[in-house]
C-alpha positions as CSV (number, residue, x, y, z in Angstrom):
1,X,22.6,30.2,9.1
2,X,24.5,29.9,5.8
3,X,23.2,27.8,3.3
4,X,23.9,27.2,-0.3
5,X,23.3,25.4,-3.4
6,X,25.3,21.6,-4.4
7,X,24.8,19.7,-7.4
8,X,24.8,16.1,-6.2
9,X,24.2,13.7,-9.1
10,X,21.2,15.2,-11.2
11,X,19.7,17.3,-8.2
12,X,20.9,20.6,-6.5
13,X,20.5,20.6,-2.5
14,X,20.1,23.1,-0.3
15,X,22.4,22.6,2.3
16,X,23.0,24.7,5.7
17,X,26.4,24.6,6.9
18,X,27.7,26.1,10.6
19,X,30.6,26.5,12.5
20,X,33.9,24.2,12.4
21,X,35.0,21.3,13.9
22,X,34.1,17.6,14.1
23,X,31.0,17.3,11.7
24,X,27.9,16.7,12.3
25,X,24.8,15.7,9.5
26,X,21.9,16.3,10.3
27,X,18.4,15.0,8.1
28,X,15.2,15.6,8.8
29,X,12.0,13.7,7.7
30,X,8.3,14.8,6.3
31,X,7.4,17.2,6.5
32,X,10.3,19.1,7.1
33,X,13.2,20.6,5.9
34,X,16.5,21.8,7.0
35,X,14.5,24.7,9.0
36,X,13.7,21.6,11.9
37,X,17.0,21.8,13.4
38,X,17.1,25.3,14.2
39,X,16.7,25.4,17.8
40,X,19.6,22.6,17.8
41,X,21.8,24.1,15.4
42,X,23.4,26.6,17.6
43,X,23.8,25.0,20.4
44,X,26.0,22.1,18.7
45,X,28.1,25.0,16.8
46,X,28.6,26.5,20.1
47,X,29.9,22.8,21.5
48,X,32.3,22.9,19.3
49,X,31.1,20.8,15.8
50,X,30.4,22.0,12.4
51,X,27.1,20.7,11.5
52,X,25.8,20.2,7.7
53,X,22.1,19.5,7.0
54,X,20.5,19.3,3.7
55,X,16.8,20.0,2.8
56,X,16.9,16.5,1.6
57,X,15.4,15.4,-1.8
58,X,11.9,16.6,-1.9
59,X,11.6,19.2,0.6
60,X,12.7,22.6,1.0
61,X,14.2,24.2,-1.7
62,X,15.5,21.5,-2.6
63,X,15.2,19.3,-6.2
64,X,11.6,17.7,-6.2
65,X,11.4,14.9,-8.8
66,X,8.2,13.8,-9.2
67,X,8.4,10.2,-9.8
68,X,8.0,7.7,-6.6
69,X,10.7,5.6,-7.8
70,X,13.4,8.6,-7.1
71,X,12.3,8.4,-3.5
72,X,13.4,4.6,-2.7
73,X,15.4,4.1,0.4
74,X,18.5,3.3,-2.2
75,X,18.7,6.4,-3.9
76,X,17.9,8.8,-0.7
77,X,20.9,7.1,0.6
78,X,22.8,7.5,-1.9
79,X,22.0,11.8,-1.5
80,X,23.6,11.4,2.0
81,X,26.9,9.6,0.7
82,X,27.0,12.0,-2.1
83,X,26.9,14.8,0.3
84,X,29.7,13.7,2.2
85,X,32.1,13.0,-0.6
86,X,31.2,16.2,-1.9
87,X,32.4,18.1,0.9
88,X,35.4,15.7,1.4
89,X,34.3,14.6,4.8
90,X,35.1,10.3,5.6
91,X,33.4,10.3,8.5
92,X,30.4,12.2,10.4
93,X,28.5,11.8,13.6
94,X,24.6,11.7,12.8
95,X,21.5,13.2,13.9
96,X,18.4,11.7,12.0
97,X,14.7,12.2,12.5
98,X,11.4,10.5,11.0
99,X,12.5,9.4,7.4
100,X,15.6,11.0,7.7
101,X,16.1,8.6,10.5
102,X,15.0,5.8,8.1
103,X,17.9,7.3,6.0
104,X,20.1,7.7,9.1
105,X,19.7,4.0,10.1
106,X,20.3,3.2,6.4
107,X,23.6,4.7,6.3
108,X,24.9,3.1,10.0
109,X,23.8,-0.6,8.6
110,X,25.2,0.0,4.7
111,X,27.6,2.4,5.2
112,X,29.1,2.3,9.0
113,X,32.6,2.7,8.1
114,X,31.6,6.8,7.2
115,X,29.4,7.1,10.5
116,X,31.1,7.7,14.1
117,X,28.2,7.7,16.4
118,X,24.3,8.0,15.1
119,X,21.1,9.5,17.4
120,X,17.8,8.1,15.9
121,X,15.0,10.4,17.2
122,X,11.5,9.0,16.9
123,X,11.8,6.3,14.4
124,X,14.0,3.0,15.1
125,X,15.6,0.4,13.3
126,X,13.3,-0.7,10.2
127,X,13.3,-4.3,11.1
128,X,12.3,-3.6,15.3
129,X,9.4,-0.9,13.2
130,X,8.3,-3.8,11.2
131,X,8.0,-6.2,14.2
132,X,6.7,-4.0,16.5
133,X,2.7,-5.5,16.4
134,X,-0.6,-4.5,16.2
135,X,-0.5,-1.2,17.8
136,X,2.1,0.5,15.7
137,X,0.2,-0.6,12.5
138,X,-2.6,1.1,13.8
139,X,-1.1,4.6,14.0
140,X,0.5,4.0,10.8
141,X,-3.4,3.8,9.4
142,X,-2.7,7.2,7.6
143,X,0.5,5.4,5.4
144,X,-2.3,3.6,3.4
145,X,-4.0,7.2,2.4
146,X,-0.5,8.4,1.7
147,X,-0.3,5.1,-1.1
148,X,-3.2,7.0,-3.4
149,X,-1.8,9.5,-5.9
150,X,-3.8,11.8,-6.4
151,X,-6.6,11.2,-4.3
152,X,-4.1,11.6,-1.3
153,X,-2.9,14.8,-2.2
154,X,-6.7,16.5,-2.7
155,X,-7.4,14.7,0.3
156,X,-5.2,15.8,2.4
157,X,-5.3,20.0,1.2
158,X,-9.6,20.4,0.6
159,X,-11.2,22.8,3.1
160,X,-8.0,24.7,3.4
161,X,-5.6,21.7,4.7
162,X,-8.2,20.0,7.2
163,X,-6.9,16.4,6.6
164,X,-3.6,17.7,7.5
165,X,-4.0,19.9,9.8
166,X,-6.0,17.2,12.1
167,X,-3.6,14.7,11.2
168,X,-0.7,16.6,12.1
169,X,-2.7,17.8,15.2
170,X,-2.0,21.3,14.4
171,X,1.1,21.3,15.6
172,X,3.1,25.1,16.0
173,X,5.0,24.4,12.8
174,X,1.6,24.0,10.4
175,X,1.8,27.2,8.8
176,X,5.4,26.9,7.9
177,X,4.7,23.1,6.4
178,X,1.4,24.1,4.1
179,X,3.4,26.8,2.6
180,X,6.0,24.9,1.9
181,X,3.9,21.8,0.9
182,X,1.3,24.7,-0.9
183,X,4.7,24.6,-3.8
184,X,4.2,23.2,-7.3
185,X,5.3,19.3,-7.2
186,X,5.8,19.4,-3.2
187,X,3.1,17.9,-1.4
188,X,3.5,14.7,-3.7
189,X,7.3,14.8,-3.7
190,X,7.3,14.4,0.3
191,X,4.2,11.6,0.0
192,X,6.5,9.9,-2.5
193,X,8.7,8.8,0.3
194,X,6.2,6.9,1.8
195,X,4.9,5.1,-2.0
196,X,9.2,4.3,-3.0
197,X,9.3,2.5,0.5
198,X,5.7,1.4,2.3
199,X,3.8,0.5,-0.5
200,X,1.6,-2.6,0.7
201,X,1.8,-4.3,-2.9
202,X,5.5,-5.1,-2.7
203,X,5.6,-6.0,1.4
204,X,7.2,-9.1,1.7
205,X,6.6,-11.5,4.8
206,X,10.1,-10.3,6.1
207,X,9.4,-7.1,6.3
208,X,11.7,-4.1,6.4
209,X,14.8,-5.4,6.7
210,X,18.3,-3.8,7.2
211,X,21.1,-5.5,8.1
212,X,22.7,-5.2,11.6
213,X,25.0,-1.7,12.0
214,X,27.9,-1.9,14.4
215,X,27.7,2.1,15.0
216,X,26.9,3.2,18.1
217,X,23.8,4.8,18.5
218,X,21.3,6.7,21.0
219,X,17.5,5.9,20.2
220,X,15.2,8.6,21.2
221,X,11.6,8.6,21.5
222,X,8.9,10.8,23.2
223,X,5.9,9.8,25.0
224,X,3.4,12.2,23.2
225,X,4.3,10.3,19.6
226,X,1.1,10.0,17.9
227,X,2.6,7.8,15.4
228,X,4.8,5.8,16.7
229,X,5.0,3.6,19.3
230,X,7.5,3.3,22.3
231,X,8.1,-0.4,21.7
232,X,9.7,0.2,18.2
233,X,12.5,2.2,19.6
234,X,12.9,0.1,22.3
235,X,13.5,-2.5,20.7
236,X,16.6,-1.5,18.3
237,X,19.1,-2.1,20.5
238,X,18.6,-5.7,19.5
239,X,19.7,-4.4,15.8
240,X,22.8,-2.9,17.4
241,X,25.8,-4.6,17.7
242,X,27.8,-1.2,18.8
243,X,27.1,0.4,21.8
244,X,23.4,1.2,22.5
245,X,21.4,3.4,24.7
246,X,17.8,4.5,24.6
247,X,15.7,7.8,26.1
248,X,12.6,8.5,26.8
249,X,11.7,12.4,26.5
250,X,8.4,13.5,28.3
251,X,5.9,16.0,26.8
252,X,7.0,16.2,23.2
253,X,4.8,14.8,20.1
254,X,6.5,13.7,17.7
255,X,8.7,17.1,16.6
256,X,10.2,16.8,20.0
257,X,12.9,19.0,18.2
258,X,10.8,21.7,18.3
259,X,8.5,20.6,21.5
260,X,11.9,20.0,23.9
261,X,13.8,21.8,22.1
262,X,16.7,23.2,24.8
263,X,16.4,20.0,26.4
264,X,17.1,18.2,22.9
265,X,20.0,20.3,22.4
266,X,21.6,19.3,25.5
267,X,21.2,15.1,25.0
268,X,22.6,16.4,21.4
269,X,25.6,17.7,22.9
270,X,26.2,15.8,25.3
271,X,25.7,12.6,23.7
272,X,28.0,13.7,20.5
273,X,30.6,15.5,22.8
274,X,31.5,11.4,24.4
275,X,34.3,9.6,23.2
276,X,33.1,6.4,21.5
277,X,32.2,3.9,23.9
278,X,32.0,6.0,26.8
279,X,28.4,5.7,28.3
């Protein structure tokens, strides 16, 4: 895959780039980079689209401030926009996952004139995620670790990664997130995302909220999600004022990217590859 370096603002990006053709961004969340889509990457280039996804801010090799503030939903944003004015490119059909589906559902309620179509994998709209109940703030119990600097990130790496590894159910792609993580300033550049954004001392009774988006969009979820429940998904469509559909994939946790991954690749495609409005 060809990547390269951009200078957005004060950071530098690693960014891959493929094929040609209607665009496609892609943005992952923690704690992952660029390297999440690879299964997908080809199969979209080989439908036709050129597809760009960053290591966004934090991750990969890309720029890792280290204070929390740099990591609000505002300025992460802000990276995506930046990207796409960058590489002269109005509009893109999106592909978003964990916080870079935060992001993603960021850009289709702030920003829908520069998004086509958007597919939210895993996470949903931040105001059905807030209202979703009791259960889904129990399998967020790990958030309020993530909220300790410091004691989070020797928490989370003593005896060789345990805490991680058990709460990322040591998943396939372990090896290739505790190196990555194992860099100077990493582990608490990815956690940031969670203090800019979830910190219990600022939540307000309202919530996350995000206004309505009017893009059309494809919620995905899969039913071996460990930290996220069904119902929050579900649910979006009542965010949506474009078209909406909603998918259920079977026997993928929650990198159902790398679980389903040819199966993925083909709602990807297929979904993208629709004229807007067409069901």
């Amino acid at each position: 895959m060809g990547t390269r370096r951009m200078k957005l603002g004060q950071y530098n990006f690693e960014v891959t780039e493929e094929g040609a053709g209607e665009p496609v961004l892609l943005l992952h969340g923690f704690p992952d980079s660029a390297r999440l889509w690879r299964h997908q990457i080809p199969a979209l280039v080989a439908a036709g689209f050129r597809v760009i996804a960053p290591d966004q801010r934090g991750f990969g090799e890309s720029d890792k401030p280290q204070e929390v503030e740099a990591y609000a939903l505002r300025e992460v944003i802000g990276d995506a926009i930046a990207l796409l004015d960058a590489l002269g490119l109005e509009r893109v059909k999106l592909v978003s996952h964990d916080w870079g589906a935060a992001v993603g559902w960021g850009l289709a309620a702030f920003h829908p004139e520069r998004i086509v179509k958007h597919v939210a994998l895993s996470v949903g709209h931040l105001s059905a995620l807030w209202n979703a109940g009791l259960a889904q703030r129990r399998l967020a119990w790990y958030m309020l670790l993530f909220m300790r600097q410091g004691l989070a990130e020797d928490i989370l790496t003593r005896d060789d990664w345990l805490w991680f590894r058990d709460l990322f159910q040591h998943h396939s792609e372990m090896a290739t997130w505790i190196r990555d993580l194992s860099r100077p300033g990493a582990l608490s550049a990815g956690l940031n995302w969670y203090r800019a954004n979830v910190d219990v001392e600022t939540w307000k009774p309202e919530g996350w909220v995000l206004p309505r988006t009017p893009v059309p969009t494809l919620g995905v979820w899969s039913s071996g999600d460990a930290y996220l429940t069904e119902v929050q998904m579900a649910t979006s469509g009542q965010y949506v004022d474009g078209p909406w559909q909603y998918l259920r994939v079977e026997g993928a946790s929650h990198w159902l990217t790398l679980d389903r991954p040819a199966h993925l690749a083909r709602v990807l495609v297929d979904y993208l590859s629709q004229p807007v409005g067409e069901r």
